[in-house]
PyMOL Python script that loads the backbone (N, CA, C, O; Angstrom):
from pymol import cmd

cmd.read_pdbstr("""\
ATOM      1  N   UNK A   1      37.386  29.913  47.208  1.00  0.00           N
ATOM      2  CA  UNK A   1      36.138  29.634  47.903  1.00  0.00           C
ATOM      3  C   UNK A   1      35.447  28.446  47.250  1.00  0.00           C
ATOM      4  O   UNK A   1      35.439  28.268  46.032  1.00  0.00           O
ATOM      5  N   UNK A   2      34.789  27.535  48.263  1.00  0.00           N
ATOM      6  CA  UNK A   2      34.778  26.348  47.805  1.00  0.00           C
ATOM      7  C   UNK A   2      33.047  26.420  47.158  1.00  0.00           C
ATOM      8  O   UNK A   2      32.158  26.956  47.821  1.00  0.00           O
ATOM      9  N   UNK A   3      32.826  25.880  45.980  1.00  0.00           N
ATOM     10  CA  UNK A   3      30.917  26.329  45.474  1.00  0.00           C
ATOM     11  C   UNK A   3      30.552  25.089  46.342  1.00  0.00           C
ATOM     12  O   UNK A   3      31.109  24.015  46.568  1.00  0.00           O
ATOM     13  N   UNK A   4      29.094  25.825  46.836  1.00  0.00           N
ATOM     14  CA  UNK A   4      28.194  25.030  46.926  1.00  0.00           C
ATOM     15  C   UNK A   4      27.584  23.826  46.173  1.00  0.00           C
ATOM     16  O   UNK A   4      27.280  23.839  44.980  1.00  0.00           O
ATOM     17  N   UNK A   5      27.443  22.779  47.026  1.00  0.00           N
ATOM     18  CA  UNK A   5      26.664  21.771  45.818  1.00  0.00           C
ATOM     19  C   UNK A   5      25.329  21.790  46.018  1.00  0.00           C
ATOM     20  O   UNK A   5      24.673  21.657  47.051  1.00  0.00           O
ATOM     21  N   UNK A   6      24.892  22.039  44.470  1.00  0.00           N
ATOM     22  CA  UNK A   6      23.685  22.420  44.479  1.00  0.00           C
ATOM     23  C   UNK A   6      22.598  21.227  44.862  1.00  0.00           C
ATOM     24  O   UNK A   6      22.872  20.223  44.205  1.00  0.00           O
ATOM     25  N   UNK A   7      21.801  21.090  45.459  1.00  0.00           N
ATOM     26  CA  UNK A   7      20.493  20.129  45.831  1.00  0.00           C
ATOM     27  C   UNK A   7      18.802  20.304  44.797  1.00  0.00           C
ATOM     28  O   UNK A   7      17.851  21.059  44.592  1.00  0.00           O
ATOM     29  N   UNK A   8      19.314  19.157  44.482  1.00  0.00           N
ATOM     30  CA  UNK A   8      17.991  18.602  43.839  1.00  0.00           C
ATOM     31  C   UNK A   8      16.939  17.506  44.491  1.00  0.00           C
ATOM     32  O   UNK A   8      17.183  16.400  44.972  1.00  0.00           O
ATOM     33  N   UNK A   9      15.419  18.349  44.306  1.00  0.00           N
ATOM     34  CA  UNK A   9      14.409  17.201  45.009  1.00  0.00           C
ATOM     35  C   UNK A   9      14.668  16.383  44.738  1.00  0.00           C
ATOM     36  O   UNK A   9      15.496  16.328  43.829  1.00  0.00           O
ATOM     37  N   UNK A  10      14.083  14.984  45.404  1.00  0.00           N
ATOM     38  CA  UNK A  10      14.141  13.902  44.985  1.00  0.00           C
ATOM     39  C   UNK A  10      12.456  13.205  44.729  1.00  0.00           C
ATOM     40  O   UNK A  10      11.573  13.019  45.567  1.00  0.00           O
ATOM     41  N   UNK A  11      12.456  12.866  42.894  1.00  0.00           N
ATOM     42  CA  UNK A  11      10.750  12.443  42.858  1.00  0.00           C
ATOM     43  C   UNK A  11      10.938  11.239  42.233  1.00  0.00           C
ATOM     44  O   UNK A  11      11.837  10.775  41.532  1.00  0.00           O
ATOM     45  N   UNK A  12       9.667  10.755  42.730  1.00  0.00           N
ATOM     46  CA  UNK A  12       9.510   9.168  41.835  1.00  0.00           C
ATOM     47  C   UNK A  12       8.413   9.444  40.660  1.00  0.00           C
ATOM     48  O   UNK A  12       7.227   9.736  40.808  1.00  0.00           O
ATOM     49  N   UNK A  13       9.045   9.292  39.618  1.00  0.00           N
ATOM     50  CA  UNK A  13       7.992   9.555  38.188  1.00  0.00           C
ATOM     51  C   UNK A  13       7.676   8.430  37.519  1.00  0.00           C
ATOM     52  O   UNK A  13       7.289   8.355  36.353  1.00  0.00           O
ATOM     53  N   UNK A  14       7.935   7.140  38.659  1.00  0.00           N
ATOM     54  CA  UNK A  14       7.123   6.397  38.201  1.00  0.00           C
ATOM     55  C   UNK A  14       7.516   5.078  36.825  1.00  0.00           C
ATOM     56  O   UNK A  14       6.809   4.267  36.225  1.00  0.00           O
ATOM     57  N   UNK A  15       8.826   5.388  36.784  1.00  0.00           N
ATOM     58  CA  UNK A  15       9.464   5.049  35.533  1.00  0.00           C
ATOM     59  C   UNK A  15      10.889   3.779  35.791  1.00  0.00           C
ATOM     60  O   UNK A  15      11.831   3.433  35.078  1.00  0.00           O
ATOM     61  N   UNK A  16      10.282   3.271  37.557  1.00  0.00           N
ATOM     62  CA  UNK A  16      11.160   1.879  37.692  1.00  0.00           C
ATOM     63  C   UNK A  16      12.350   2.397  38.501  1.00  0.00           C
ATOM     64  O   UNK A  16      12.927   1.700  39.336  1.00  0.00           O
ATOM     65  N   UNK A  17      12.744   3.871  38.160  1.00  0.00           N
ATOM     66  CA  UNK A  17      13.740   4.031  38.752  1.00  0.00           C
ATOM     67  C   UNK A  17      13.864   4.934  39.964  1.00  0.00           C
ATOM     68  O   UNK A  17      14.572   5.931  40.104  1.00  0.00           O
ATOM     69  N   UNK A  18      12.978   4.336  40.847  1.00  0.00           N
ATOM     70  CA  UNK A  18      11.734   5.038  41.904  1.00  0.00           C
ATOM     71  C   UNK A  18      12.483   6.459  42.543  1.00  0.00           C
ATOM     72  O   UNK A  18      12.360   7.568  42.023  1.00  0.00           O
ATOM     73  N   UNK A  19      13.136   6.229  43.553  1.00  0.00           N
ATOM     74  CA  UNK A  19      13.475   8.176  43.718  1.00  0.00           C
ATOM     75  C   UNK A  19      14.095   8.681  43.758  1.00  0.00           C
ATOM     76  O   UNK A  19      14.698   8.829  44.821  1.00  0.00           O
ATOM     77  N   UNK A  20      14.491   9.442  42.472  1.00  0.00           N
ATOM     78  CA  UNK A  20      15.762   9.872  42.214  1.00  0.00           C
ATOM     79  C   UNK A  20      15.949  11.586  42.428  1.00  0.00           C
ATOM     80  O   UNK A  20      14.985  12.335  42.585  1.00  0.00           O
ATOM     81  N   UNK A  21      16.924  11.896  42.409  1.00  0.00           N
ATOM     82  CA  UNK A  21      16.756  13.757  41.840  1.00  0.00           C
ATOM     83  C   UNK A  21      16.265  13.591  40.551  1.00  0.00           C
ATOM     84  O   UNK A  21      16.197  12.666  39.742  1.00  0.00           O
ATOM     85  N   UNK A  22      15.816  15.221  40.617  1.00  0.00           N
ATOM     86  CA  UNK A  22      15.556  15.588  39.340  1.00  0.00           C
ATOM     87  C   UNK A  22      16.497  15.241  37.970  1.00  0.00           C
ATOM     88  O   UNK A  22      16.259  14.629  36.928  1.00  0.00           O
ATOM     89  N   UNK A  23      17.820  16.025  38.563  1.00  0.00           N
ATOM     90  CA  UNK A  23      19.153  15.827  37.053  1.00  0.00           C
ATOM     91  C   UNK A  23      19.594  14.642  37.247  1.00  0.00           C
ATOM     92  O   UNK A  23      20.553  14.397  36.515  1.00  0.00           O
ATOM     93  N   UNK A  24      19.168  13.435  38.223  1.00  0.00           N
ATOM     94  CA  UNK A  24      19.584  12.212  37.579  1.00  0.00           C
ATOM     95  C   UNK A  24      18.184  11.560  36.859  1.00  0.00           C
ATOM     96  O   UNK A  24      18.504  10.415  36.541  1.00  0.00           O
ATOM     97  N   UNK A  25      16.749  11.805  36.461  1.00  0.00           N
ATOM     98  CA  UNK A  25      16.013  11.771  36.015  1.00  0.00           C
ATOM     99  C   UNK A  25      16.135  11.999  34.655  1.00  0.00           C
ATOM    100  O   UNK A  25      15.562  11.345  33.784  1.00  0.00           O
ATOM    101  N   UNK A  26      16.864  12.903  34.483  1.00  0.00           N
ATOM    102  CA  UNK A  26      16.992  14.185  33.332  1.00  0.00           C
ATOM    103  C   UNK A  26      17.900  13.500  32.770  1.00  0.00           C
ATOM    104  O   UNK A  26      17.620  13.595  31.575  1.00  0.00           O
ATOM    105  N   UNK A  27      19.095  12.671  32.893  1.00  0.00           N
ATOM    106  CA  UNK A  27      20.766  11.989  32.978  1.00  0.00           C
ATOM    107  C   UNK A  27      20.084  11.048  32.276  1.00  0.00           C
ATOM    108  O   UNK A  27      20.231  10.937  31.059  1.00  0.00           O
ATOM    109  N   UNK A  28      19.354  10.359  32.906  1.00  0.00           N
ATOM    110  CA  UNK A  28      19.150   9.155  32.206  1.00  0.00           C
ATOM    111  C   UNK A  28      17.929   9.065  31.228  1.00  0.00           C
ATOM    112  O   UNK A  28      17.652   8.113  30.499  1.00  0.00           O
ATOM    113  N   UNK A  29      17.367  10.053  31.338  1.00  0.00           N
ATOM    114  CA  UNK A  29      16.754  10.287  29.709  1.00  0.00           C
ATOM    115  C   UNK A  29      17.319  10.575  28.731  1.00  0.00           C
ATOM    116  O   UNK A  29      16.861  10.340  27.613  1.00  0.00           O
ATOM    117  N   UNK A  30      18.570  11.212  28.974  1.00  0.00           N
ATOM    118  CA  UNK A  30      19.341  11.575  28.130  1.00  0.00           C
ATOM    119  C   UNK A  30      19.767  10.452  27.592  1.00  0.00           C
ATOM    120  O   UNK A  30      19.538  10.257  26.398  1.00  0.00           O
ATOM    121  N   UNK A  31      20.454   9.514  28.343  1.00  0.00           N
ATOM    122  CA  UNK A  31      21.035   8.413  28.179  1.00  0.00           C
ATOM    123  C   UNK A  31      20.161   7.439  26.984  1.00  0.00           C
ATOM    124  O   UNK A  31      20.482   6.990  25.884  1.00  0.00           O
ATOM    125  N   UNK A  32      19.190   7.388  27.627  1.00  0.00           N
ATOM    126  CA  UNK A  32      17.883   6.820  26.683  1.00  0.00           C
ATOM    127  C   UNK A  32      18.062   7.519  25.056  1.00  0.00           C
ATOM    128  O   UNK A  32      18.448   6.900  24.065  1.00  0.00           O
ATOM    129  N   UNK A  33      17.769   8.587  25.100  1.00  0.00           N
ATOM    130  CA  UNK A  33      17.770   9.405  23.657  1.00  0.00           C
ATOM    131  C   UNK A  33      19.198   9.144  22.733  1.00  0.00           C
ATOM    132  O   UNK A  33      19.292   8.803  21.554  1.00  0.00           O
ATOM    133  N   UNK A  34      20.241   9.435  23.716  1.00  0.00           N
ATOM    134  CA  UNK A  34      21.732   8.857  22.920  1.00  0.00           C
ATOM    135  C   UNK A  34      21.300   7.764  22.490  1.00  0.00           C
ATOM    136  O   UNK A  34      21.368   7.733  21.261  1.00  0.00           O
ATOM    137  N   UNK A  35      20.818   6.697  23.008  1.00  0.00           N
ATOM    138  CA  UNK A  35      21.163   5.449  22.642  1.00  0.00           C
ATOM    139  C   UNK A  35      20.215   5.053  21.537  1.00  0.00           C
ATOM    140  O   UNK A  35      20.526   4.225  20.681  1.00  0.00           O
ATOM    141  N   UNK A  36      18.987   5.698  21.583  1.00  0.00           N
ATOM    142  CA  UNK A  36      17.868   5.611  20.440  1.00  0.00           C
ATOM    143  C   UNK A  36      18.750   5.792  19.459  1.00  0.00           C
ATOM    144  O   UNK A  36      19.283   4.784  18.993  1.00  0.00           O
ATOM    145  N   UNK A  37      19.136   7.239  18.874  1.00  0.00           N
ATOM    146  CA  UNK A  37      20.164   7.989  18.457  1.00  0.00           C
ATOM    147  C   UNK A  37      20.705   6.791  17.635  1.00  0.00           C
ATOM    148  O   UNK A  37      20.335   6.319  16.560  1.00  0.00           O
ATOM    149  N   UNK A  38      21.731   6.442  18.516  1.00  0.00           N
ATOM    150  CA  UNK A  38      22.638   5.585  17.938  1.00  0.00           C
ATOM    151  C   UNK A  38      22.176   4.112  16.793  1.00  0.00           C
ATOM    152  O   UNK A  38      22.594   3.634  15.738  1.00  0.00           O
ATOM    153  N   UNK A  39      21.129   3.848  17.747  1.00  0.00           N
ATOM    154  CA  UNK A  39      20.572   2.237  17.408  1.00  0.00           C
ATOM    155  C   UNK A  39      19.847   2.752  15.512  1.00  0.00           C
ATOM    156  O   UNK A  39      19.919   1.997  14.542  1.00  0.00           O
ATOM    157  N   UNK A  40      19.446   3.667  15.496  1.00  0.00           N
ATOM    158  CA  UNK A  40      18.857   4.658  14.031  1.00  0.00           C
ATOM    159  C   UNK A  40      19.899   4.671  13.554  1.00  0.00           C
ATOM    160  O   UNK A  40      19.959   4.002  12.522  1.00  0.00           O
ATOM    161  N   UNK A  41      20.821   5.165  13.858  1.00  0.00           N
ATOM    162  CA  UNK A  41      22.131   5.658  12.925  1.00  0.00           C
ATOM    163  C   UNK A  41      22.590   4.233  12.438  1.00  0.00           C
ATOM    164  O   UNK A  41      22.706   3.874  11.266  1.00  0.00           O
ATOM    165  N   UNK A  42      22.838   3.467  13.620  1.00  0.00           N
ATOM    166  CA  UNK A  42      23.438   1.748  12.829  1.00  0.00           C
ATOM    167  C   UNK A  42      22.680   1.389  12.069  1.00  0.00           C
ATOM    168  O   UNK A  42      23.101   1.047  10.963  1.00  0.00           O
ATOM    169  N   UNK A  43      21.363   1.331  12.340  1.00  0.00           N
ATOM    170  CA  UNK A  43      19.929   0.800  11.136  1.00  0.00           C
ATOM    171  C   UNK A  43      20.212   1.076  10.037  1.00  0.00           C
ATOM    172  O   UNK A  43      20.279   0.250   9.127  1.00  0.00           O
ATOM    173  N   UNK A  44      20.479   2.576   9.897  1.00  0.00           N
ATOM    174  CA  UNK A  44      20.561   3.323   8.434  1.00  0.00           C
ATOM    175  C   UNK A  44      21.470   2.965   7.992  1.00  0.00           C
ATOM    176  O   UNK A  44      21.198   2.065   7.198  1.00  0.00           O
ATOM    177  N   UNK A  45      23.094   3.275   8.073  1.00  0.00           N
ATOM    178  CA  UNK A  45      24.139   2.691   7.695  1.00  0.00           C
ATOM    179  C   UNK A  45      24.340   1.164   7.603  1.00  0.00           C
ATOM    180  O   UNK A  45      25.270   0.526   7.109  1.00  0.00           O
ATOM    181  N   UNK A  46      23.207   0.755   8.219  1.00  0.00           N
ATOM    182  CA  UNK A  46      23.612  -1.129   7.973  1.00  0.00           C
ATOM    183  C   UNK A  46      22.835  -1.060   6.725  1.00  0.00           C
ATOM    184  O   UNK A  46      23.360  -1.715   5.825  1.00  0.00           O
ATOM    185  N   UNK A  47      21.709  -0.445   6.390  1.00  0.00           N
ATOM    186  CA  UNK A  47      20.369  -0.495   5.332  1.00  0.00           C
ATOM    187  C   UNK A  47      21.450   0.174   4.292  1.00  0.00           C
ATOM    188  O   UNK A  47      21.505  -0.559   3.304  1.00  0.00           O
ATOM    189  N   UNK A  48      22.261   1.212   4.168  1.00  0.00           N
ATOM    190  CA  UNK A  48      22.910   2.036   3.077  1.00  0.00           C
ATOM    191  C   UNK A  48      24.041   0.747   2.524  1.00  0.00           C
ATOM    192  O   UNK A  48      24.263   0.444   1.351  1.00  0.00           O
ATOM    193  N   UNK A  49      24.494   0.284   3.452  1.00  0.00           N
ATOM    194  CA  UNK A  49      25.059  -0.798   3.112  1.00  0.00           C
ATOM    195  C   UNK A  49      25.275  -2.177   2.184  1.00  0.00           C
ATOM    196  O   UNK A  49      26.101  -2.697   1.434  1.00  0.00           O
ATOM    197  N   UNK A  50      24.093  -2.377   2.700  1.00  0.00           N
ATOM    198  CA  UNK A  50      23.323  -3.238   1.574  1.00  0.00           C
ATOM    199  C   UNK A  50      23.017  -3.104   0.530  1.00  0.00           C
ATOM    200  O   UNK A  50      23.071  -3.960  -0.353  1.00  0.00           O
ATOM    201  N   UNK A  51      22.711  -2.218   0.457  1.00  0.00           N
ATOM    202  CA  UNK A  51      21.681  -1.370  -0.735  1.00  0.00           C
ATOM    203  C   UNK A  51      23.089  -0.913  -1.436  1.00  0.00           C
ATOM    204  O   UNK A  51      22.792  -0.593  -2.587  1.00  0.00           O
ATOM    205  N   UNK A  52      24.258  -0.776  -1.265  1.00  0.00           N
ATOM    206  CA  UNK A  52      25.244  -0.453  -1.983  1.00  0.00           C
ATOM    207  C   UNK A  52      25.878  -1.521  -2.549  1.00  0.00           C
ATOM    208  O   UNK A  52      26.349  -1.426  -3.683  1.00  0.00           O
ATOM    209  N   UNK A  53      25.981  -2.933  -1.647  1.00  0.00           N
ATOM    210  CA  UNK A  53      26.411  -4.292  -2.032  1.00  0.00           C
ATOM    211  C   UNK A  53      25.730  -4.784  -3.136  1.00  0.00           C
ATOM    212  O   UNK A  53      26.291  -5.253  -4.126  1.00  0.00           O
ATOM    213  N   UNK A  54      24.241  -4.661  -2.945  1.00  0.00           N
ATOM    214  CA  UNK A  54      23.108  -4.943  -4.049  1.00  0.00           C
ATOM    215  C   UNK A  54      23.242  -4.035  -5.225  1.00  0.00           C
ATOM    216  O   UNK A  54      22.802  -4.697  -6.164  1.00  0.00           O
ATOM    217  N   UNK A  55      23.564  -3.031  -5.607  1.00  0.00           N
ATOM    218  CA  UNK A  55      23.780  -2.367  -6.977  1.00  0.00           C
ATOM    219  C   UNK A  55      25.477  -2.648  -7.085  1.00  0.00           C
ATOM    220  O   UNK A  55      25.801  -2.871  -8.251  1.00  0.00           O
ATOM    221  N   UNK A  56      26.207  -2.671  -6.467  1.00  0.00           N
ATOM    222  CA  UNK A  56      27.707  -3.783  -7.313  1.00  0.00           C
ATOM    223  C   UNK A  56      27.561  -4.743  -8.071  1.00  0.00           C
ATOM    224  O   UNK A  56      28.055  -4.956  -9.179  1.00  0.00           O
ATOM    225  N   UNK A  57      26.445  -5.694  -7.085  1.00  0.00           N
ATOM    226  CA  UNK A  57      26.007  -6.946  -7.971  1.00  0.00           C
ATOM    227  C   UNK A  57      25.321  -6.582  -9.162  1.00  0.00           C
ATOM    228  O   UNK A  57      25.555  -7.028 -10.285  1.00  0.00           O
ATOM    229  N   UNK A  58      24.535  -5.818  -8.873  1.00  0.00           N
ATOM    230  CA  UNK A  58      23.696  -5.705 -10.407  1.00  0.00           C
ATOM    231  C   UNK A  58      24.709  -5.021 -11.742  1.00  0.00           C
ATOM    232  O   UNK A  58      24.564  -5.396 -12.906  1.00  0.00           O
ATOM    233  N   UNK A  59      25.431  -4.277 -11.443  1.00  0.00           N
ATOM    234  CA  UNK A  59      26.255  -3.637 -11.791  1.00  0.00           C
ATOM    235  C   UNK A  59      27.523  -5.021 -12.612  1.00  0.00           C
ATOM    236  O   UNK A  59      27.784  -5.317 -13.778  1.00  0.00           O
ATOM    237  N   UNK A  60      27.841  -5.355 -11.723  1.00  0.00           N
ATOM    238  CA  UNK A  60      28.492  -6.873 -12.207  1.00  0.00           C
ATOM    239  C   UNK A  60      27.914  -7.509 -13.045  1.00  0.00           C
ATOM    240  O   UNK A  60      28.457  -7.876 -14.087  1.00  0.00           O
ATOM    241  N   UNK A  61      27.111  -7.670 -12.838  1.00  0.00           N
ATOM    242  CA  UNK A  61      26.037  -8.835 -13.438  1.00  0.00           C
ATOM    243  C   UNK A  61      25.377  -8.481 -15.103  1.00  0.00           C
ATOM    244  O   UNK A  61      24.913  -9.240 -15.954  1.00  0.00           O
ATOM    245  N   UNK A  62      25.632  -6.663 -15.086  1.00  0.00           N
ATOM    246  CA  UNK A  62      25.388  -5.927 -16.562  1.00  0.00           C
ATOM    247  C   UNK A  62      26.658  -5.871 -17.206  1.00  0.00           C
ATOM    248  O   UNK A  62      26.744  -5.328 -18.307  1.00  0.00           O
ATOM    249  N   UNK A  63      27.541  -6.312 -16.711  1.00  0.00           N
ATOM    250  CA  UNK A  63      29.126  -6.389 -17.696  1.00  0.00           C
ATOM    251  C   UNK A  63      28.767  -7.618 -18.684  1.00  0.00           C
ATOM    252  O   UNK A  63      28.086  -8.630 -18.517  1.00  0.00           O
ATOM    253  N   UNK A  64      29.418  -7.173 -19.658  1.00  0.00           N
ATOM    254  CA  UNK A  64      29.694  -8.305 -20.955  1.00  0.00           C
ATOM    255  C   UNK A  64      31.097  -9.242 -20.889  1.00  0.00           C
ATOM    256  O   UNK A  64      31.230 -10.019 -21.834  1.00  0.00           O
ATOM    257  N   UNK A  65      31.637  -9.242 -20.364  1.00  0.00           N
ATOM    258  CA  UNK A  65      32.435 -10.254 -19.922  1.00  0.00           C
ATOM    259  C   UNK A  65      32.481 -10.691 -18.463  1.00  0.00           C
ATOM    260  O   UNK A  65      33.220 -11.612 -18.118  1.00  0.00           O
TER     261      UNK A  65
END
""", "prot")
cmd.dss("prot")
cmd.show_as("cartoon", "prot")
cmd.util.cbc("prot")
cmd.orient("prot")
């Protein structure tokens, strides 16, 4: 037996992406949050990065030969 597809209103909230359903509203907030997500995670690991390159050097730089 074949399921029903379920129906979602369709609203404009105003946010450019004028009238959508609800769960594609919901989809692409999501989308939004992954990508925040991500763009933080590269920040940090690019910042841990550095900050690890910079104590080698110092580290180097306290050797006696």
């Amino acid at each position: 037996r074949a399921s029903k597809n379920k129906k979602y209103p369709k609203v404009d909230l105003g946010d450019r992406c004028k009238k959508l359903s609800i769960k594609m509203h919901l989809n692409n907030i999501w989308k939004s949050v992954h990508s925040i997500e991500n763009d933080i995670e590269y920040g940090v690991f690019e910042k841990l990065r550095i900050i690890e390159y910079e104590l080698s050097c110092i580290n180097k730089a306290k050797l006696p030969w």
